[in-house]
Each structure stands twice: as structure tokens, then as C-alpha cells.
C-alpha positions in Angstrom: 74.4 5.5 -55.2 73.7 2.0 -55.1 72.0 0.3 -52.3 75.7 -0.5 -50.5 78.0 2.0 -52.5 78.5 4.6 -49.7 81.3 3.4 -47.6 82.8 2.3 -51.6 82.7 5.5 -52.8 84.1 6.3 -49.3 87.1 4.3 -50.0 87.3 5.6 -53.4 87.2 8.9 -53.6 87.5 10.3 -49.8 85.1 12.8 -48.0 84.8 15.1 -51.4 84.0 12.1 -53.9 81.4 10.6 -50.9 79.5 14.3 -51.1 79.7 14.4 -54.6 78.1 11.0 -55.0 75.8 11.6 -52.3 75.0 15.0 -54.0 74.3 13.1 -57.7 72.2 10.8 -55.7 70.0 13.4 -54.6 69.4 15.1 -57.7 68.7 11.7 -59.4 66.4 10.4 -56.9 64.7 13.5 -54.8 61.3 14.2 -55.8 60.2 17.5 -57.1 59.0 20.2 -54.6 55.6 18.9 -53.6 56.1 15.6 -54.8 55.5 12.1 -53.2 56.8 11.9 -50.3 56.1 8.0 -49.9 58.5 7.4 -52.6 61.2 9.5 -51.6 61.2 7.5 -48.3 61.0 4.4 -50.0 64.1 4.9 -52.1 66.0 6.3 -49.1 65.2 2.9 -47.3 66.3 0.8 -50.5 69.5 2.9 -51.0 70.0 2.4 -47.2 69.9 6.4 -46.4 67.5 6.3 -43.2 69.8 5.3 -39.8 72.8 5.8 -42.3 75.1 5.8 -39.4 74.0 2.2 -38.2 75.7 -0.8 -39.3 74.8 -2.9 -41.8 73.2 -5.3 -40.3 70.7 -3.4 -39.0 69.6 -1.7 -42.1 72.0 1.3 -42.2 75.3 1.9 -44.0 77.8 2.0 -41.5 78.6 6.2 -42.6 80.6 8.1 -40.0 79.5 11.0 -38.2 81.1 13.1 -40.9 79.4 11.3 -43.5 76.4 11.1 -42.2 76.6 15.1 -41.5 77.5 15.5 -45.1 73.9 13.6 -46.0 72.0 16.0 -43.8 73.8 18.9 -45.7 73.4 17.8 -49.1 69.4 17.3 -48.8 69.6 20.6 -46.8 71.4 21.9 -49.6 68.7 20.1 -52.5 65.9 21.2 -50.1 64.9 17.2 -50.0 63.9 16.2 -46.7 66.2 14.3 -44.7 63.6 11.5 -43.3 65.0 10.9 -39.7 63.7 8.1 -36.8 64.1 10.6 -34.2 64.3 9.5 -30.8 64.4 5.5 -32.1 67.4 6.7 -34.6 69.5 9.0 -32.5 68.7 7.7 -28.9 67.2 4.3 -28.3 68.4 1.8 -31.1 72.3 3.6 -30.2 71.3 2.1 -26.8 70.0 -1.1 -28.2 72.9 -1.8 -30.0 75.5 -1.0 -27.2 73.9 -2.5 -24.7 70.7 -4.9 -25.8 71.2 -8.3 -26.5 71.2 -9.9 -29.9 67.7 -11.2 -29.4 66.8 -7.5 -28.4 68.5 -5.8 -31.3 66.7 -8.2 -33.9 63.6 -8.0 -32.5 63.7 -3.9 -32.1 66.0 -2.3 -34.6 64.2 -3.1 -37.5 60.5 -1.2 -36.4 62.7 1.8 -36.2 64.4 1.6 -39.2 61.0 1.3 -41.4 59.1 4.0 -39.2 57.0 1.2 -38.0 58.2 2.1 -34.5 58.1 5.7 -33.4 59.8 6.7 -30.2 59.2 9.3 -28.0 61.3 9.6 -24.3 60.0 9.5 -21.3 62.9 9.9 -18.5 61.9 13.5 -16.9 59.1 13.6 -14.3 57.5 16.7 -12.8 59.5 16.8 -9.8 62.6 16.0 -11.4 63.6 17.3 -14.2 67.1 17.5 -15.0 67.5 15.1 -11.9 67.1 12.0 -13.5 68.9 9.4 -10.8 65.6 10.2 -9.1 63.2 9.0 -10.9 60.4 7.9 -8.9 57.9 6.1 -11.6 57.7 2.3 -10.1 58.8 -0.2 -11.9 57.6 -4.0 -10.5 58.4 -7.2 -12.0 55.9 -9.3 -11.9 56.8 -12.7 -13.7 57.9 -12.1 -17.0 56.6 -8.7 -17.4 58.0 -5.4 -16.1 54.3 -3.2 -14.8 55.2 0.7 -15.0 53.3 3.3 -12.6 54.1 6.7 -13.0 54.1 10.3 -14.8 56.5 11.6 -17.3 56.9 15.1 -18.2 57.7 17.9 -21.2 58.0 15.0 -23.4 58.7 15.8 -27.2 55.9 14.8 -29.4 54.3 11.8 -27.7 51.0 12.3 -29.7 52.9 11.2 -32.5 54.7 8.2 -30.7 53.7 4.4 -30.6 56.3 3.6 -28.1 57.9 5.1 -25.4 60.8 5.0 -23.4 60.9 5.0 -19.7 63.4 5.5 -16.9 61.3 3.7 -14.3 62.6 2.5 -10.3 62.4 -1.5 -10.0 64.3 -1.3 -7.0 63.4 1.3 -4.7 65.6 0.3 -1.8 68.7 0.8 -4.3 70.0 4.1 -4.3 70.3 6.8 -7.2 70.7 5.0 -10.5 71.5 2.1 -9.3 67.5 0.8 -9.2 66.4 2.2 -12.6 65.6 0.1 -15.3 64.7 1.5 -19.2 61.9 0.2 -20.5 60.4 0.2 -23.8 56.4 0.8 -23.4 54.0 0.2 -26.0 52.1 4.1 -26.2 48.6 2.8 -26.3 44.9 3.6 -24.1 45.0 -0.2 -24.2 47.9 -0.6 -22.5 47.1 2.1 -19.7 49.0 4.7 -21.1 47.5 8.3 -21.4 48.9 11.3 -23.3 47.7 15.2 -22.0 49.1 17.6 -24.3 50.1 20.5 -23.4 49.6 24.0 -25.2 53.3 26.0 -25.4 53.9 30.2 -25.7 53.8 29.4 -29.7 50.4 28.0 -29.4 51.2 24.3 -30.3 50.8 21.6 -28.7 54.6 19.7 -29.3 54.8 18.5 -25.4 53.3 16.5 -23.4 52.8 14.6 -20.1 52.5 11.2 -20.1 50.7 9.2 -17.1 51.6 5.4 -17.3 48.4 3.6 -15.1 50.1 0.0 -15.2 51.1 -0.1 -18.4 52.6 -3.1 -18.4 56.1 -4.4 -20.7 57.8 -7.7 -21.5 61.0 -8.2 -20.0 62.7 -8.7 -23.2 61.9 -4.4 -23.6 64.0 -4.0 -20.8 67.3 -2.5 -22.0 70.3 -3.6 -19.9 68.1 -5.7 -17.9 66.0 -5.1 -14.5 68.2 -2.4 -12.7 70.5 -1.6 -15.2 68.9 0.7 -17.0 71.1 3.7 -16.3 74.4 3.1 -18.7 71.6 2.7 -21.7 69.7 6.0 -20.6 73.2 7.8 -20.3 74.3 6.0 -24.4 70.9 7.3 -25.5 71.2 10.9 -24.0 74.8 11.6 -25.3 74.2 9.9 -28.5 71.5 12.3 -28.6 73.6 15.5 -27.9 76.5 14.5 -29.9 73.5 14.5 -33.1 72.5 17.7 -32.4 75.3 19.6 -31.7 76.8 18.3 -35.0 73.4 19.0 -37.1 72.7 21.9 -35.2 73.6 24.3 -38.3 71.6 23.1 -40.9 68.1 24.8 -39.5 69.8 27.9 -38.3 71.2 28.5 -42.1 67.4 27.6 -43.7 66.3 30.1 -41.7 69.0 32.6 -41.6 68.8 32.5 -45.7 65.4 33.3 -45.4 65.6 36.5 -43.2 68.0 37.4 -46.0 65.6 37.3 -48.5 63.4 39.0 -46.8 65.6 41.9 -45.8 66.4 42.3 -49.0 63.0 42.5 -50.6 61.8 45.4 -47.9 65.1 47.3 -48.7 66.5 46.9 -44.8 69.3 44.9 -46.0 71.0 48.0 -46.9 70.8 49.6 -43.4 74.0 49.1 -41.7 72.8 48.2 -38.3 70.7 45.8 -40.4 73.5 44.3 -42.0 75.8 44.3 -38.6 73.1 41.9 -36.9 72.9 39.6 -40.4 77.2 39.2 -40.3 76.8 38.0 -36.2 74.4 35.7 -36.8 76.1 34.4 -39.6 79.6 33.9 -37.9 77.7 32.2 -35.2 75.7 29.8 -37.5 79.6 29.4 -38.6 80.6 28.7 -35.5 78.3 25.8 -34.8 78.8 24.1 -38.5 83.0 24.1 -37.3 81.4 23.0 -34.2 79.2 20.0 -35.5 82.3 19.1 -37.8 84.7 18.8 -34.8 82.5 16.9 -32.6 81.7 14.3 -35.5 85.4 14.2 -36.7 86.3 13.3 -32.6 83.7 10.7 -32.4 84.9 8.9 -35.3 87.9 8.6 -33.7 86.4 7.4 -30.7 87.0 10.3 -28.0 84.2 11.1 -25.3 82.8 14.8 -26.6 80.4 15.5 -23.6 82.3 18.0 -23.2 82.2 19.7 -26.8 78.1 18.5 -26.5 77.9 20.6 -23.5 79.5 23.9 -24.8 77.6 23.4 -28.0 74.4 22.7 -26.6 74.7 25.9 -24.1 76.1 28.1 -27.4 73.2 26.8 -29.3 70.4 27.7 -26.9 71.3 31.2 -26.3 72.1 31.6 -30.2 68.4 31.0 -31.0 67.1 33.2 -28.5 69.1 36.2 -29.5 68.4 34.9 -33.7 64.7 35.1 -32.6 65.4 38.9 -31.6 67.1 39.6 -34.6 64.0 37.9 -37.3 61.9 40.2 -35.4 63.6 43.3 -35.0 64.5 42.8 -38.8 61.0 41.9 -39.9 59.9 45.4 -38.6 56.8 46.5 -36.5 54.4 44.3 -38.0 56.0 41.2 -35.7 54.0 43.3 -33.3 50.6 42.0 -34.0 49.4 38.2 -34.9 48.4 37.8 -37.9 44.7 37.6 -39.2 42.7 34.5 -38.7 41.5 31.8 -36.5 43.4 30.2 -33.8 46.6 31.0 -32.4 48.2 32.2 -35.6 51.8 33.2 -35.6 54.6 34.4 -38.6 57.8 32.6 -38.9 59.3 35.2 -37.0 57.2 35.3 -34.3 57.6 31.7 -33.6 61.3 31.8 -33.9 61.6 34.7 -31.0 59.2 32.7 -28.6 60.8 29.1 -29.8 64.2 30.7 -28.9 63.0 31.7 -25.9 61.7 28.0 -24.5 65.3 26.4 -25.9 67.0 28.5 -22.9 65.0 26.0 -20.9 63.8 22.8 -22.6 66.3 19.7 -22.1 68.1 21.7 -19.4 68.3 25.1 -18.8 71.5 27.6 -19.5 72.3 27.6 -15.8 72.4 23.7 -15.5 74.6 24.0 -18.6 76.8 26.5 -17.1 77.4 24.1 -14.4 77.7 21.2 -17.1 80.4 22.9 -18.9 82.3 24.2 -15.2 82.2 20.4 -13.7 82.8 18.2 -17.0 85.0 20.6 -19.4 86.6 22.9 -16.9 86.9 20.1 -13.9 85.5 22.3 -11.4 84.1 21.1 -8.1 80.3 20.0 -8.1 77.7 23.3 -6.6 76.7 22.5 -3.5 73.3 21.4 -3.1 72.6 21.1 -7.2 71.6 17.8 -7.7 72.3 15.2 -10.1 72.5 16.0 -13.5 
């Protein structure tokens, strides 16, 4: 695949020649198991394959949410690593693009595109979680800088972020939303930002809070400008969904494929309750794949799939707790016990019951999604009393 063949072969040879040229790509260009993964990363960046859903111009190739699912599931499918942005791919330079302005998108795209800038989110505080039109860091302009005072909460991965994004309150007589600004905050001690990380049931250390002692930002990081920061934050957050519901599959199948394996080599893949538990999971991993295909299919066409996000993201959640139960109930009694050796130490198994515990709360729990799905699928009125969402 040459460096701006994807939409051609697109053109060319519709959705089944695109995956078998992506496919061909792969197997020319992927590096052996264990091999550099430097170079791998480099030829994805020269062949345009990192933000391949971004346009041109700002180093992608302008694929389609179908396309760019068919990417993930061909280097899923070659067991080559998909080398994602994250946050800065799926959630902030969407944001950027939409609604920064040219001098903004030059200066900001491209650090995400090479990994130079890695982004971690910073828009849920202790006291408000799933709440955020309440925000309460502060926000104060002070000439041509914005200064940010506050704490951020269960925030993915900051220990391995240079840059963060924050729903702050520049305006605190302005109600809700309406006084938030998103600013993009350089995740340094020098720049009085301070990362506490914090120990989960699986014994790693993935969240964090984030305390923002004047850290201080130039204007030109302020998305949307001073006060309109909310219609970027809401871009980023159902870009965001819309990516995961539609990739969702692809580490539910790696894994499901490997508790096949292994039910097959202790001989319980022949026990029919066994084998009962194996065929749900499997028509549920099923179900998200037709899922992922419809949501990307309706964004390409431009339609709003909150909705679809929604129902996916509460299916999802409650799918990996009850998979969790099922790797360990298939795995046997040993799941029982940690295994040997220092530290926290847990099997794959283990860490896929607790991790499927924790995604029935992380980024909203199932009942806020309950009432997500009642209010924007089913139209129903608001719960009393529940807060902004």
C-alpha cells in the first residue's frame, strides 16, 4: 500500500479489495513476532496508517469508520499491533479539527500524529463524576495565558501522558456548561502539575488523580476559546464512544480464542456446560462486531449514533463482567489462588474477572447508562434529581 493508495484502492476495488490490500500490506510490512517495534511504527507513519481516519492534511488518510475498522481487524487478524494515539487520536485532535482554528490545528495535530504528544483526559473531578457541567477546577485568564487550579479524577494513564486535557470553569458566575473552557495542559512538575497514582483491585496502577497547582496554558490551547469549551468536550467524548463501541470486538475475540485454546488443552472443552458458556460468549462477541459495523457504517453517513454508543457501551460493560466469570469458571480451581511470586501477581483470567468487574463502573456506571439509553434512545423523561450527564 503505497503511502496515499488507501482511499485508491477504495475506489478501486470497494470494501473487499481495500481489506485485501490492507491485508497484503500487513504481511509485507509487519515485523516478525518480537521484532522492532520502532520500525513497524515508522512504516505505519510513512504509509499514513496511524490517525488513518484523519484527513490528509493532517497526516492521516481520510479512511472511513469502516475502513478504518477493517485496519484494526486485519493487524488483529496478523497479530501486528495496531499503534493507536489514544486519547490525542480518538478524542482531542477530533475536537481540534471540528472546532480549533487553523492556527490551532497546525500547531497541535501533528505532535499527535508522531507520538510526540500523548494525551490523557482530565474532565472528571472527585465530586463529580459523571456530572461534568459542574466542573469546579478554576480556570483564570490572566493576559494571554489561561492559569488552571484544580483536581482531576480516575484518569486513564496519566503517568504515561505529556499533556492533558482539562474541563476547567473560567467563568464561575456562568451557569452549567456555559463557563467551562478545555484546555490543553502541558503534564509536567514544572508546570505545577502532579500525578498520584492510584493502585486498582488488579494491582496496577492504570488511574490516577491529577492535582493542577497553577499550571498555567497559552490561550492558543484553549479549544473553542475562553467559555466554550463545552461543544469540544462533548466532539471529543462521543468521538470517543463511537471508537469504542465499533472496535469493541477485536479484544473480546483475542481473548475469547484464547480461553479456547485453553479449554481445549485441559479437555473441558468437551463438557457440555463448558461448551454452552463458550457459544454465549461467542454470539455476544458477535453481537458487538454487527454492532461496531453498524455504528461505523451510520457515521459515515453522517447520522448522530449516541444512541447506538449508549446501548453498546452498557452491552459491553456487562459482557466483560459476565466473560470474566466465564475465563475463570472455565480455567478451573486454580483461579482460586494468585500465582507464585513477588508483588501482586495475577493470571490472565484473574485479571479479566476483576477488570470486568471495574468496567461496570469506570466511564459511567450501568445505572447512569440505563438512564442514558431511557432518556436519549427511548425519549423518556429525565430521573428526577439525577444530575447532568
Amino acid at each position: 500500500m503505497a503511502k496515499d493508495a488507501a482511499t485508491d484502492t477504495v475506489r478501486r476495488g470497494g470494501a473487499e479489495g481495500f481489506r485485501r490490500s490492507v491485508r497484503d500490506w500487513i504481511r509485507a510490512n509487519a515485523p516478525a513476532p518480537g521484532g522492532p517495534y520502532e520500525q513497524w511504527e515508522r512504516r505505519l507513519l510513512a504509509a499514513r496508517l496511524i490517525c488513518p481516519a484523519w484527513p490528509r492534511e493532517y497526516g492521516g488518510s481520510a479512511l472511513g469508520p469502516l475502513d478504518a475498522l477493517t485496519l484494526a481487524e486485519e493487524c488483529a487478524r496478523a497479530g501486528a499491533p495496531l499503534v493507536q494515539r489514544g486519547v490525542g487520536e480518538h478524542l482531542i485532535g477530533p475536537a481540534v479539527m471540528e472546532h480549533g482554528t487553523p492556527a490551532q490545528r497546525s500547531a497541535l495535530l501533528p505532535g499527535i500524529v508522531s507520538g510526540e504528544d500523548r494525551y490523557c483526559l482530565g474532565f472528571s473531578e472527585p465530586d463529580h463524576g459523571s456530572d461534568l457541567a459542574s466542573a469546579a477546577t478554576a480556570g483564570e485568564v490572566r493576559g494571554g495565558e489561561v492559569v488552571v487550579t484544580g483536581l482531576k479524577a480516575w484518569v486513564a494513564e496519566p503517568h504515561r501522558a505529556n499533556m492533558i486535557a482539562v474541563l476547567c470553569r473560567t467563568s464561575p458566575a456562568s451557569p452549567a456548561h456555559r463557563g467551562l473552557s478545555l484546555v490543553l495542559v502541558p503534564l509536567t512538575p514544572a508546570n505545577g502539575v502532579r500525578v498520584c497514582r492510584i493502585r486498582e483491585l488488579t494491582g496496577s496502577y492504570g488511574l490516577g488523580e491529577v492535582r493542577l497547582d497553577g499550571a498555567r496554558v497559552p490561550l492558543s490551547h484553549a479549544i473553542g476559546g475562553v467559555d466554550g469549551g463545552w461543544a469540544p468536550a462533548m466532539t471529543a467524548l462521543a468521538h470517543g464512544r463511537a471508537h469504542e463501541a465499533a472496535s469493541a470486538h477485536l479484544g473480546f475475540e483475542e481473548r475469547f480464542w484464547e480461553l479456547v485454546r485453553e479449554a481445549r488443552k485441559s479437555g473441558r472443552a468437551r463438557e457440555p456446560e463448558v461448551r454452552a458458556q463458550l457459544a454465549w460468549a461467542y454470539t455476544r462477541i458477535t453481537l458487538l462486531r454487527a454492532t461496531g459495523l453498524r455504528i461505523a457504517a451510520r457515521t459515515a453517513a453522517g447520522a448522530d449514533t449516541s444512541g447506538e454508543a449508549a446501548v453498546a457501551a452498557l452491552f459491553r460493560s456487562e459482557f466483560g463482567r459476565r466473560f470474566g466469570e466465564i475465563a475463570v469458571g472455565v480455567s478451573g480451581a486454580a483461579e482460586l489462588v494468585r500465582p507464585e511470586g513477588d508483588g501482586y501477581g495475577l493470571s490472565e483470567w484473574q485479571e479479566a474477572f476483576l477488570t470486568g468487574r471495574g468496567a461496570t463502573i469506570g466511564a459511567g456506571t450501568g445505572e447512569v447508562r440505563r438512564n442514558a439509553v431511557a432518556e436519549r434512545v427511548l425519549g423518556l423523561p429525565k430521573e428526577a434529581g439525577g444530575g447532568g450527564r
